[in-house]
TIROFI-973554 format. One record per residue: residue in three letters; x, y, z of N, C-alpha, C in turn. Coordinates in nm, 4 decimals, padded with zeros to 6 digits. Each point is the difference from the previous one (the first is absolute). Example, Ala and Ser with C-alpha at 12.3 -4.5 7.8 and 13.67 -1.06 7.14 Angstrom:
2
[pt "ALA"; [01.3190; -00.5690; 00.7800]; [-00.0890; 00.1190; 00.0000]; [00.0900; 00.1200; 00.0000]]
[pt "SER"; [-00.0350; 00.1050; -00.0720]; [00.0820; 00.1190; 00.0060]; [-00.0770; 00.1090; 00.0730]]
//
This chain:
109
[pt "UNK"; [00.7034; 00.0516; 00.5512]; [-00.1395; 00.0337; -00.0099]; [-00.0119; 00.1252; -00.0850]]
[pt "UNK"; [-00.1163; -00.0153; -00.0721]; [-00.0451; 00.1569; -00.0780]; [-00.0346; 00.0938; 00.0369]]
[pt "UNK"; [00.0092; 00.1066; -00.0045]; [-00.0863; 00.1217; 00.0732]; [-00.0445; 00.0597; -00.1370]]
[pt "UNK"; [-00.1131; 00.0757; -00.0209]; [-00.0544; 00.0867; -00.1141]; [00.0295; 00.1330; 00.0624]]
[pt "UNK"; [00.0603; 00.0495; -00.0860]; [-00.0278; 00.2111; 00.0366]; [-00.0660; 00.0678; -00.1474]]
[pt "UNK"; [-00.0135; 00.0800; 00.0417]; [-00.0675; 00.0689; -00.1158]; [00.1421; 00.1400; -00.0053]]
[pt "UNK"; [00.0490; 00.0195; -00.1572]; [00.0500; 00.1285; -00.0249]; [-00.0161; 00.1590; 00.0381]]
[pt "UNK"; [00.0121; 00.0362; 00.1012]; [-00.0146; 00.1566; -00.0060]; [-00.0007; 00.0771; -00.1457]]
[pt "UNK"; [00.0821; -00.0480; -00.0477]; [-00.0081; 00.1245; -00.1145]; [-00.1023; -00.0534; -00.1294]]
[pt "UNK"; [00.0044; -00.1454; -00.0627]; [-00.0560; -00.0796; -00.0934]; [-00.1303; -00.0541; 00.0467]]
[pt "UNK"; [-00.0106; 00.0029; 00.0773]; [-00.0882; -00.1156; 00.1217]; [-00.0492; -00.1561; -00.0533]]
[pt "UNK"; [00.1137; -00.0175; -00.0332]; [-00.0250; -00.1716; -00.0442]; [00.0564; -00.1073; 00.0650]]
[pt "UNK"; [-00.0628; -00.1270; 00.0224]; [00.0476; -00.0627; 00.1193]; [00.1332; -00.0819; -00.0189]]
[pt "UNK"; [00.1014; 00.0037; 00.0871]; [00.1207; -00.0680; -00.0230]; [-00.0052; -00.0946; 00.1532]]
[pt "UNK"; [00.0808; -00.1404; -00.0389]; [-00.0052; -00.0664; 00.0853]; [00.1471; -00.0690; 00.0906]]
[pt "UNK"; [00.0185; 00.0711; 00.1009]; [00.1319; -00.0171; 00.0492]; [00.0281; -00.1050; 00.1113]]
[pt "UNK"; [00.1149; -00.1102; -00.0397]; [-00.0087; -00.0892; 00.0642]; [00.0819; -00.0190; 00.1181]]
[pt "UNK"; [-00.0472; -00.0394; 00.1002]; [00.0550; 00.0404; 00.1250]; [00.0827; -00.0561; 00.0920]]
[pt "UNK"; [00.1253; -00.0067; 00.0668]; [00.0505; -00.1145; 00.0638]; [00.0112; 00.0771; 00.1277]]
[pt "UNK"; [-00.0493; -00.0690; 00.1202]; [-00.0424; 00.0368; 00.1314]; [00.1016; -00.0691; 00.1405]]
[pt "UNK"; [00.0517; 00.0466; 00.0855]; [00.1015; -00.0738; 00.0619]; [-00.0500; -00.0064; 00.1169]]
[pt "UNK"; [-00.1163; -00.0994; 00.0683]; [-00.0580; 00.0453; 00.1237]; [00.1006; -00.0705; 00.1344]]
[pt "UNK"; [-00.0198; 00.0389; 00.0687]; [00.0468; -00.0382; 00.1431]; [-00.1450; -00.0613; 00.1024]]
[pt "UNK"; [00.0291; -00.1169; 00.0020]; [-00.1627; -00.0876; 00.1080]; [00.1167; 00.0223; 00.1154]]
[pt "UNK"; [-00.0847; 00.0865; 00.1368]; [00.0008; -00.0639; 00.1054]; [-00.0745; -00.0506; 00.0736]]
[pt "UNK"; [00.0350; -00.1141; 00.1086]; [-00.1130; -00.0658; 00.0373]; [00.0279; -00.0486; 00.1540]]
[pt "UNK"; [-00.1390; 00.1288; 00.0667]; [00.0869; 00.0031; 00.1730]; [-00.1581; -00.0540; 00.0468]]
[pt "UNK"; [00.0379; -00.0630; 00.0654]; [-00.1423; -00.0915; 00.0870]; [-00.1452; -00.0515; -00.0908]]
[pt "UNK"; [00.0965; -00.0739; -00.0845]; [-00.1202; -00.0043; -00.0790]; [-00.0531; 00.0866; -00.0833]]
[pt "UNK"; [00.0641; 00.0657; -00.0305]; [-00.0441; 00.1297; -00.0678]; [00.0629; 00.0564; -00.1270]]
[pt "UNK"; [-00.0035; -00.0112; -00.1024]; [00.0777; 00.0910; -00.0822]; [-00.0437; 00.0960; -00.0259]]
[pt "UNK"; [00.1135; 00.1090; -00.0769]; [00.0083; 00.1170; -00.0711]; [00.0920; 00.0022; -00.1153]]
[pt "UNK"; [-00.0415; 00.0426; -00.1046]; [00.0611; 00.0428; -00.0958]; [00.0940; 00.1013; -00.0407]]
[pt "UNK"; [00.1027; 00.0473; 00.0077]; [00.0415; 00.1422; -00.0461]; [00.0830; -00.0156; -00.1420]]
[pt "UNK"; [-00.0057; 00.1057; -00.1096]; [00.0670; -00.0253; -00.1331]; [00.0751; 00.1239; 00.0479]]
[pt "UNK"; [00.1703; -00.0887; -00.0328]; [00.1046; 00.0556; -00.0388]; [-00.0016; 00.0673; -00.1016]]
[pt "UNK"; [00.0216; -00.0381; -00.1297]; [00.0314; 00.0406; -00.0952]; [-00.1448; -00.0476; -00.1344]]
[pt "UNK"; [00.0205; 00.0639; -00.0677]; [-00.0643; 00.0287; -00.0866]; [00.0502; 00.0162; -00.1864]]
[pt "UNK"; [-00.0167; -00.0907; -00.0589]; [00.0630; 00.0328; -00.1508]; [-00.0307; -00.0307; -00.0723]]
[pt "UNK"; [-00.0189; 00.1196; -00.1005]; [-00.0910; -00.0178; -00.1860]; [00.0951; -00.0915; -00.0791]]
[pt "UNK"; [-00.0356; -00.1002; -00.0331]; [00.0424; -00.1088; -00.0827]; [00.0024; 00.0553; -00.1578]]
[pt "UNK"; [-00.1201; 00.0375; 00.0281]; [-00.0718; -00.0003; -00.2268]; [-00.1212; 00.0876; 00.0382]]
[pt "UNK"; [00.0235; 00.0712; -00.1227]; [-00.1198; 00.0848; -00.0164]; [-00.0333; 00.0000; -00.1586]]
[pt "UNK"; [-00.1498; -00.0624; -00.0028]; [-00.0607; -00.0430; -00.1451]; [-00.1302; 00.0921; -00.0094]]
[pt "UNK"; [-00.0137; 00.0417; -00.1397]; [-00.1685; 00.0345; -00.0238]; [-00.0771; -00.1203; 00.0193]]
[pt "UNK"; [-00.1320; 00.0197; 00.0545]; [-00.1303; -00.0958; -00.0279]; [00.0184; -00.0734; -00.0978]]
[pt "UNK"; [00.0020; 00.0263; -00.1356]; [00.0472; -00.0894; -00.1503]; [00.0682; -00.0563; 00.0264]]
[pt "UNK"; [00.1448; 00.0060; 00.0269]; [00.1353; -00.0690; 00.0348]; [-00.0417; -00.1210; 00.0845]]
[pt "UNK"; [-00.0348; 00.0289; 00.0905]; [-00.0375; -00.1025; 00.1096]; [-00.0658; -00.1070; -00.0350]]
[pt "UNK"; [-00.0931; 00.0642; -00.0786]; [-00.1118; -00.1098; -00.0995]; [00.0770; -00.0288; -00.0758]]
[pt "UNK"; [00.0506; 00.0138; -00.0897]; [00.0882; -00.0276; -00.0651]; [00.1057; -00.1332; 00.0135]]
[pt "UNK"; [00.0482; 00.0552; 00.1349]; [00.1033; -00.1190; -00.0016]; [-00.0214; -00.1411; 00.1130]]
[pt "UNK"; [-00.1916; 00.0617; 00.0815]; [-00.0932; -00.1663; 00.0627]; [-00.0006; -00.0462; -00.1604]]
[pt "UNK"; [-00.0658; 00.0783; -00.1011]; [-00.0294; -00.0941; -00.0620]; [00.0891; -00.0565; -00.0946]]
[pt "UNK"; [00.1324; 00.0148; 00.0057]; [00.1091; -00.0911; -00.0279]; [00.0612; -00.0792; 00.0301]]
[pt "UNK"; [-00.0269; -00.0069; 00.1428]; [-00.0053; -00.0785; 00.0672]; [-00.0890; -00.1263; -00.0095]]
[pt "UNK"; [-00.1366; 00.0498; 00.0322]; [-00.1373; -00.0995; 00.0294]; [-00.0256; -00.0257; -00.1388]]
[pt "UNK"; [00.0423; 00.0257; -00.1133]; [-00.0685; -00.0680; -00.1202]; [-00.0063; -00.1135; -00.0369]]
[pt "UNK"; [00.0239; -00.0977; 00.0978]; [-00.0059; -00.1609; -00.0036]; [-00.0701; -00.0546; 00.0844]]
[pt "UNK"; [-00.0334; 00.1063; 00.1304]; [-00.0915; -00.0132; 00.1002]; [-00.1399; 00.0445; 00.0257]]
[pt "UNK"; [00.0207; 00.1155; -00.1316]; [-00.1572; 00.0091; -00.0066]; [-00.1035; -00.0849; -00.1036]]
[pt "UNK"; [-00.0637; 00.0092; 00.0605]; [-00.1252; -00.1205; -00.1259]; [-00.1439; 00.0692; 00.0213]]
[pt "UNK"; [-00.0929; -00.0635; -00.1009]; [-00.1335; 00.1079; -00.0865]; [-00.0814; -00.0628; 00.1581]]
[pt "UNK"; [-00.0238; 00.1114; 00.0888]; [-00.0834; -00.0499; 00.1258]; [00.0171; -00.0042; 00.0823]]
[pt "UNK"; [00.1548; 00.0532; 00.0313]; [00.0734; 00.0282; 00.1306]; [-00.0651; 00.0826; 00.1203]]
[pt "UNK"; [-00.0592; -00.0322; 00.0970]; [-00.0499; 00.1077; 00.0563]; [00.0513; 00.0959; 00.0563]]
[pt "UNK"; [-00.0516; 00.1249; 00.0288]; [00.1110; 00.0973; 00.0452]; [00.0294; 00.0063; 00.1448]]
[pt "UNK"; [-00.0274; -00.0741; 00.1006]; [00.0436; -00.0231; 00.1205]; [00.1538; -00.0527; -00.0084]]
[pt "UNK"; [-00.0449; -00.0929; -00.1224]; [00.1233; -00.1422; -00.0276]; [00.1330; 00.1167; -00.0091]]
[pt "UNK"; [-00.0371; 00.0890; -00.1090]; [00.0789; 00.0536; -00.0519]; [00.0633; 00.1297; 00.1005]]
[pt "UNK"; [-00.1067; 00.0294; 00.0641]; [00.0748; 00.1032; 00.1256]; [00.0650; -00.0752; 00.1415]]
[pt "UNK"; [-00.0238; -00.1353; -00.0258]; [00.0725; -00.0362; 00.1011]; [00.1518; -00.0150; -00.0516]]
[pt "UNK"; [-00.0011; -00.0707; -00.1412]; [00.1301; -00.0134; -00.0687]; [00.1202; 00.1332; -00.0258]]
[pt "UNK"; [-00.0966; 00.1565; -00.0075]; [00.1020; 00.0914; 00.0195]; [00.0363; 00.0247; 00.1296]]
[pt "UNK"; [-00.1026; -00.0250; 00.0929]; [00.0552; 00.0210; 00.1714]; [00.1334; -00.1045; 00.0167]]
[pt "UNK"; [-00.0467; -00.1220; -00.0226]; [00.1687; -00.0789; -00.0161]; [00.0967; 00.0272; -00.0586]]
[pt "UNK"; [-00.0008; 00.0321; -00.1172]; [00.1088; -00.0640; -00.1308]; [00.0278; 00.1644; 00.0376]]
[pt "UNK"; [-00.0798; 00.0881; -00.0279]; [00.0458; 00.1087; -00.0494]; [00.0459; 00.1392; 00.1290]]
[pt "UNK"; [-00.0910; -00.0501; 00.1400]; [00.0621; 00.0989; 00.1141]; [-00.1253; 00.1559; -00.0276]]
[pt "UNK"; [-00.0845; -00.0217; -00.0886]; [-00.1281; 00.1006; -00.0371]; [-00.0949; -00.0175; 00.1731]]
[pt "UNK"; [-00.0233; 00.1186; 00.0175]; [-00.0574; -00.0046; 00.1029]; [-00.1520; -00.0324; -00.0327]]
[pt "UNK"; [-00.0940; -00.0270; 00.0536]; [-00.1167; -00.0494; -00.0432]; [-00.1007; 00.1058; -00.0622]]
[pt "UNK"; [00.0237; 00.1214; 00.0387]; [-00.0910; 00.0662; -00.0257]; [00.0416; 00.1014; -00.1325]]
[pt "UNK"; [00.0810; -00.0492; -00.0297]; [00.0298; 00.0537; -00.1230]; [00.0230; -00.1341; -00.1075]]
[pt "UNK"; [-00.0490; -00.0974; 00.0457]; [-00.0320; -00.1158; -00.1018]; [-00.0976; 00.0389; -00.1225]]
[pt "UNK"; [-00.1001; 00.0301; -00.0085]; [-00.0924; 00.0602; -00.0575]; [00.0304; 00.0858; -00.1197]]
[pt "UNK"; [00.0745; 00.1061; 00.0780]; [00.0773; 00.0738; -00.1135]; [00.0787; -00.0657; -00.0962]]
[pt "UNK"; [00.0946; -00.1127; 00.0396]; [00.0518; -00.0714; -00.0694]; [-00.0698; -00.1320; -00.1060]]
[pt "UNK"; [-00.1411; 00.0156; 00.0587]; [-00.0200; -00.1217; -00.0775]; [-00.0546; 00.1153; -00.0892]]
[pt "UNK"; [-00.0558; 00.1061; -00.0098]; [-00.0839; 00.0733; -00.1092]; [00.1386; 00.0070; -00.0861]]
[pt "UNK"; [00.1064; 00.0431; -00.0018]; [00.0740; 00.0007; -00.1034]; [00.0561; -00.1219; -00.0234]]
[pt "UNK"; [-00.0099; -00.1197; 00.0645]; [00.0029; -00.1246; -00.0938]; [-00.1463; -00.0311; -00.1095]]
[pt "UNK"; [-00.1067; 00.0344; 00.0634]; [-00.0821; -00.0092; -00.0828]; [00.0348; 00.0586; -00.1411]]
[pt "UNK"; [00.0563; 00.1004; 00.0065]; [00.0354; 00.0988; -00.0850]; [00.0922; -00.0389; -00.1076]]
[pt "UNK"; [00.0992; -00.0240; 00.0817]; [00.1264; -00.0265; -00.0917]; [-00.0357; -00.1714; -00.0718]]
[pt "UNK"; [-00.0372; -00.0663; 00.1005]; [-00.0918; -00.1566; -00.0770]; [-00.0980; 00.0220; -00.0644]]
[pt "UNK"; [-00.0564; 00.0735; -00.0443]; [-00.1419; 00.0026; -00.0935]; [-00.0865; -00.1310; 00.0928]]
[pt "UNK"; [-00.0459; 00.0317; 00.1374]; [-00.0577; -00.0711; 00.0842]; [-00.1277; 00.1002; 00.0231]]
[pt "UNK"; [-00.0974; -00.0781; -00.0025]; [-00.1518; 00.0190; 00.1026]; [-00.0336; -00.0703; 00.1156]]
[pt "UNK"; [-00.0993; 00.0641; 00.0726]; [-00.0082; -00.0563; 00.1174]; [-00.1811; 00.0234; 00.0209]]
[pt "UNK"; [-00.0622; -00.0953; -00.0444]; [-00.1163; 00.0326; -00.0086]; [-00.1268; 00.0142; 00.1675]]
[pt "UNK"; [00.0661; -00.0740; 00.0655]; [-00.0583; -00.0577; 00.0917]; [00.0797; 00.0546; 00.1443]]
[pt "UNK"; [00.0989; 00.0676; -00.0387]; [00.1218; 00.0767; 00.1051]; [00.0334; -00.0746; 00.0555]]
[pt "UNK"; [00.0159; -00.1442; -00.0272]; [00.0389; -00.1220; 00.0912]; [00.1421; -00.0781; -00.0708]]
[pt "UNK"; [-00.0411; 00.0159; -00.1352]; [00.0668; -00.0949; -00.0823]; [00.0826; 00.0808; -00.1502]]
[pt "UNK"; [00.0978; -00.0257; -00.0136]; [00.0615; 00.0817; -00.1221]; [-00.0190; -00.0944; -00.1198]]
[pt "UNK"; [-00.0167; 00.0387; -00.1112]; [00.0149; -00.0624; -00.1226]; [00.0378; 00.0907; -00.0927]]
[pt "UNK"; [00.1094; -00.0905; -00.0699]; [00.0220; 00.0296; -00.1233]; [-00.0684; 00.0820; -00.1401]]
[pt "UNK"; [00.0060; 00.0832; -00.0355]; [-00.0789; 00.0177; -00.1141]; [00.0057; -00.1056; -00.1433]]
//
């Protein structure tokens, strides 16, 4: 999964990917969660990230995709937490020479 931090010193957002080792227990019906361990996989700028969905998805995106479609596809494929979907689609817009007229639907320029 992704986490966003922002730089102390630069303050620009980098996105670090996360591998989580939880422990479920489960006493009368009941669970609890506790995380063992904790470990930074990858750490990318915002660009990068965009960068390399959309090297990914460049066969998967098409002129009209809506952006639900498309934030559900980084919550899967990519482990982006949802609320930093957004961020990611503005720099696909970006890096695709994409509009979004209607905030529903992306197109192509």
């Amino acid at each position: 999964m992704y986490i966003k931090t922002q730089c102390p010193v630069c303050g620009d957002s980098n996105y670090h990917n996360i591998r989580l080792r939880v422990v479920e227990e489960i006493k009368k019906q009941r669970s609890t969660f506790t995380v063992t361990d904790a470990e930074i996989t990858d750490t990318v700028s915002e660009e990068e990230l965009a960068h390399e969905v959309m090297m990914v998805l460049s066969d998967h995106l098409y002129n009209g995709i809506s952006t639900n479609e498309l934030c559900k596809i980084l919550k899967d494929k990519f482990g982006i937490l949802a609320r930093y979907c957004c961020d990611i689609i503005q720099q696909l817009k970006i890096e695709m020479d994409m509009y979004c007229p209607d905030r529903q639907h992306l197109y192509f320029v």
